[in-house]
C-alpha positions as CSV (number, residue, x, y, z in Angstrom):
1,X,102.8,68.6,130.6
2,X,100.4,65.9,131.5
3,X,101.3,62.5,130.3
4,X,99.2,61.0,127.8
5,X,99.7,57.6,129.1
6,X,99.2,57.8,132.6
7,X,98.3,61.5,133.1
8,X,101.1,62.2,135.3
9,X,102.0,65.7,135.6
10,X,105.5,65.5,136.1
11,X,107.6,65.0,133.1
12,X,111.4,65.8,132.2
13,X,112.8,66.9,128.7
14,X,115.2,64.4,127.2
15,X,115.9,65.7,123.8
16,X,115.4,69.1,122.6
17,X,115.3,69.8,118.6
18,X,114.5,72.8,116.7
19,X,112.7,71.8,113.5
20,X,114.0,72.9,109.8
21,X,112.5,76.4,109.6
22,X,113.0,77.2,113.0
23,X,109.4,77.8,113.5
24,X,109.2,75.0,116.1
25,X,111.1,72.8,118.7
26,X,110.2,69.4,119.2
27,X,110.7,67.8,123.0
28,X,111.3,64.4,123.7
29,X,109.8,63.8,127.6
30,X,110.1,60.7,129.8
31,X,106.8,60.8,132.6
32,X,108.6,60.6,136.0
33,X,105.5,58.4,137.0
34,X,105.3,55.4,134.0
35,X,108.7,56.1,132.8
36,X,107.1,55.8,129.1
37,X,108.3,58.6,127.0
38,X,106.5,60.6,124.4
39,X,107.0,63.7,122.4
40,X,105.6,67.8,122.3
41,X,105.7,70.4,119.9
42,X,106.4,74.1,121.2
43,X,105.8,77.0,119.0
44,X,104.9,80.7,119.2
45,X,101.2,81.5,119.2
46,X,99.9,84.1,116.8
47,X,97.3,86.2,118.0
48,X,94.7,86.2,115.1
49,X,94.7,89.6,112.6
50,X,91.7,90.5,111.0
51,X,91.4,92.1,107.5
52,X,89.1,95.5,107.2
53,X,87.8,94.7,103.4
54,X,86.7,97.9,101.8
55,X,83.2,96.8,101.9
56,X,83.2,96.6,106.3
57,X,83.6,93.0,106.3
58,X,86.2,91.6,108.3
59,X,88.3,88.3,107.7
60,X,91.2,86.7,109.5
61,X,94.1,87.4,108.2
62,X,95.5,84.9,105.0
63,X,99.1,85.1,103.6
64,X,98.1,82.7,101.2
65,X,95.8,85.2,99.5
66,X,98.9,87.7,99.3
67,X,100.9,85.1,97.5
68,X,97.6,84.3,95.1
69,X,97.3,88.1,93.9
70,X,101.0,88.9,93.8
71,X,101.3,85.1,91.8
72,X,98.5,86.8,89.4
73,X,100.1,90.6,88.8
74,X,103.5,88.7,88.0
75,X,102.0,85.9,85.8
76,X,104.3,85.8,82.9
77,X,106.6,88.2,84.0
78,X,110.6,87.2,84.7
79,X,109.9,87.2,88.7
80,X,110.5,83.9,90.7
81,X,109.2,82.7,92.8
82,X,111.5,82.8,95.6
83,X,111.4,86.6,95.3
84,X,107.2,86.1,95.2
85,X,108.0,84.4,98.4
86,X,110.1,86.7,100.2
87,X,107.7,89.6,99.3
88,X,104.5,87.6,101.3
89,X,106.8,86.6,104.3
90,X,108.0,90.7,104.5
91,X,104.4,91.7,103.9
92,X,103.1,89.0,106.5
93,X,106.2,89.8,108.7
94,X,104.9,94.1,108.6
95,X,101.8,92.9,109.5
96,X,102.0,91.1,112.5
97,X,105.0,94.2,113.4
98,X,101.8,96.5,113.5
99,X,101.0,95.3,117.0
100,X,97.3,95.8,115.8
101,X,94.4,93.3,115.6
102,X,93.1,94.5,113.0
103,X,94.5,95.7,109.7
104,X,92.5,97.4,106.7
105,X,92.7,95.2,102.9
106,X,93.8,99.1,101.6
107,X,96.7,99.1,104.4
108,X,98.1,95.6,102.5
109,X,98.0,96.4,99.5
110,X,100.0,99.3,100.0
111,X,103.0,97.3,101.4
112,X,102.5,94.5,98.5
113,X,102.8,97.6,96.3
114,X,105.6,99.2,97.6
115,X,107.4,95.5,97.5
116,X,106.5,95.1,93.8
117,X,107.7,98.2,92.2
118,X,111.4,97.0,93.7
119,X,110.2,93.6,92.0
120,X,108.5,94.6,88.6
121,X,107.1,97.6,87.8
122,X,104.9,95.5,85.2
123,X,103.7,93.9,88.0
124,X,103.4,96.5,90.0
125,X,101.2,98.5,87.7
126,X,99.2,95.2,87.3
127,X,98.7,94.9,91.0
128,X,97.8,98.4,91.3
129,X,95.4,98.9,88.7
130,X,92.9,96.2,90.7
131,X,94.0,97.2,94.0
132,X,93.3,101.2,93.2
133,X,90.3,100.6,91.5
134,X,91.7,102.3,88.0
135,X,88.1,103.6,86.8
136,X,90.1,104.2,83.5
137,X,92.8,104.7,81.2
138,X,93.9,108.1,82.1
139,X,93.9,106.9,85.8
140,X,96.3,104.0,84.8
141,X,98.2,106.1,82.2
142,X,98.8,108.5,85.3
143,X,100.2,105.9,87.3
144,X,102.4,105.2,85.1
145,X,104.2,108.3,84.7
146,X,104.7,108.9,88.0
147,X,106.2,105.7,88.1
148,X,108.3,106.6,85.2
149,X,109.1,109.8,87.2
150,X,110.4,108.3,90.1
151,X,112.7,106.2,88.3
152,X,114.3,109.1,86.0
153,X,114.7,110.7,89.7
154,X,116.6,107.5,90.6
């Protein structure tokens, strides 16, 4: 690590700290040439994921828009949102376990929907009705039943 003060390349760690989510540690360093000491942040690097939309287009990869549509299928539904939470980081998590670069929009919603119907099945009809492209009611009135289905066979 080159210092930033007199560009020295030797250094030595004097602190070590992993930050609050564990995401991160920070290193307090002393240059072995000016003595000053200054500090560096390690963390892992992602290798960028890019979304197949259904169209062709492709876009990098964006947990926040997985929280967005799973916020809007549970909008005033009884689901907090630490359970909203836990679905994105499980989704994102399945994501980044595919070992691929590249990961199809259909591919995601799958795994949001599979996460939702163990959430809300409110929600999950919802999220599924925009996701699948419901052309009308006997497509969603479908759905439905074989949700019902499954959970009688439950």
């Amino acid at each position: 690590m080159k210092c930033m003060y007199c560009g020295c390349m030797n250094s030595k760690v004097v602190d070590s700290r992993v930050n609050e989510d564990g995401t991160s540690i920070r290193r307090r360093r002393e240059c072995e040439g000016c003595g000053k000491r200054y500090t560096t942040y390690e963390t892992i690097e992602h290798t960028p994921i890019l979304v197949i939309k259904s169209n062709g287009n492709r876009q990098t990869f964006d947990p926040a828009k997985i929280k967005a549509g799973i916020m809007k299928a549970c909008e005033k539904r009884p689901v907090s949102m630490y359970e909203i939470e836990k679905l994105v980081a499980e989704v994102e998590k399945s994501v980044h376990n595919t070992l691929e670069q590249e990961i199809t929009s259909k591919q995601i919603g799958e795994m949001i929907m599979a996460g939702l119907k163990n959430i809300d099945e409110v929600a999950y009809v919802r999220f599924a009705s925009v996701h699948r492209q419901f052309k009308d009611i006997n497509t969603l009135l479908s759905e439905i039943e074989n949700l019902v289905k499954v959970k009688e066979n439950k």
